[in-house]
N, C-alpha and C positions, 0 to 999 in steps of 0.2 A: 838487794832485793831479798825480800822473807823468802823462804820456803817454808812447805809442810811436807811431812810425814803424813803419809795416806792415813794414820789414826788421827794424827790433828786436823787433818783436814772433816775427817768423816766428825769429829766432836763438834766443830767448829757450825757445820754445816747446820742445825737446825737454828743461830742466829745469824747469819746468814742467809736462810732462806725468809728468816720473818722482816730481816733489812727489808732485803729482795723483794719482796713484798710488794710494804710501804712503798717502794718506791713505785712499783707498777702502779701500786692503786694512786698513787700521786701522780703521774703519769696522763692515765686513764683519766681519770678526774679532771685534769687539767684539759687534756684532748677535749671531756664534754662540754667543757663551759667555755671554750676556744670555738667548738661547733655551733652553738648558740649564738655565740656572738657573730660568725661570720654570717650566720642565718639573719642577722637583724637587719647586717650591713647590706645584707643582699636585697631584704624587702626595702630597705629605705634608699638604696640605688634606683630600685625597680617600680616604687612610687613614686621615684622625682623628688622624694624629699618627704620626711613627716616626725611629726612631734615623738621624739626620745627621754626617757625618763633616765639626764645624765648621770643622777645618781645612784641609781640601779645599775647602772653600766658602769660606770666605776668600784660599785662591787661586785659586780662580776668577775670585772680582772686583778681587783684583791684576792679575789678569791681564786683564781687562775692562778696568779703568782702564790700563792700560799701551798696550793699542792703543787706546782713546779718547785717550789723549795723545799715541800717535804722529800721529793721524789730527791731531789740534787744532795740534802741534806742524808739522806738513805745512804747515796752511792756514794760519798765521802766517806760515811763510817764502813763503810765496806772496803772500798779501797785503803782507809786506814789499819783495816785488819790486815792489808795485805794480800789479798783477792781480787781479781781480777770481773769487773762487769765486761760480758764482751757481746751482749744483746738483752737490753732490756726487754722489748717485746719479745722474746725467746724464753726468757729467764734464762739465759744463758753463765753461766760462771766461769771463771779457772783460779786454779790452787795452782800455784808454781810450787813443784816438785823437784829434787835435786836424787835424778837417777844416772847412777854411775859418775861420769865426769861431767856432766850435761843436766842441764835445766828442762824440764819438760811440764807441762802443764794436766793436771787432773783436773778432768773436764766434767760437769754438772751442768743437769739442764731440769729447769723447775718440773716437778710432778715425778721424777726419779727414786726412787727409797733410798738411794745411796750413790756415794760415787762407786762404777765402776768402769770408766773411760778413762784415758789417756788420749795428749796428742803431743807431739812437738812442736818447739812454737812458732817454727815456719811453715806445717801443716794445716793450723788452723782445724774448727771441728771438723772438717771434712776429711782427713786426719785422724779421725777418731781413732783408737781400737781397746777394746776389750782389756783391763787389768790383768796383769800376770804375776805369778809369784813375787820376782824381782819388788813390785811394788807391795806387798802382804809381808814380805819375812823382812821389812827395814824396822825399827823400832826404834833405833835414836833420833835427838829431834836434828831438825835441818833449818832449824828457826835463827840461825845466825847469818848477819847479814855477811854480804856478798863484799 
């Protein structure tokens, strides 16, 4: 497993956030044109039956799958950094950290300026707390695997 240093991690963090992003808006996107469609099925249940234009409906769910693979496509490169998605709709993150003899996670959550949470990783965010020195005065990296 990576780790980062609280500085790599905090560098790392504005591509990261624009993955993070993509992938909500990919996400959301795919949510809308998913609501559409169940809307259609719903009128054409609820009229017994009526003439559909299959192939507008067929591009609808091109088009649904194209931002579910942007969104899926996002959270790969993110996890290929090494980062942790742990709530899309939250914009939730984690940076696995290596404090003291233990692995712990710096926690980010979208609309933040910076990381400055931690948690461990049987904690979970609720878990959270406050960066402390410990985490400010490391400066070598931790980016060697495990």
């Amino acid at each position: 497993m990576k780790t980062f240093t609280l500085e790599e991690a905090q560098s790392l963090l504005p591509v990261v956030e624009s993955l993070l992003k993509r992938a909500i808006e990919g996400k959301q996107s795919a949510e809308e044109v998913d609501t559409g469609l169940q809307e259609l099925a719903r009128r054409i249940y609820l009229s017994g039956g009526m003439k559909v234009d299959v192939g507008r409906v067929a591009r609808l769910r091109a088009e649904m799958e194209n931002h579910l693979l942007r969104a899926r496509e996002s959270i790969a490169e993110i996890d290929a950094i090494g980062v942790q998605v742990k709530d899309l709709d939250g914009g939730l993150i984690d940076f696995p950290c290596r404090l003291d003899d233990q692995v712990v996670l710096l926690c980010w959550r979208m609309g933040e300026p910076a990381i400055e949470h931690w948690h461990t990783v049987d904690e979970g965010f609720q878990g959270r707390q406050p960066l402390d020195e410990r985490f400010r005065r490391r400066s070598t990296s931790g980016g060697r695997p495990n």
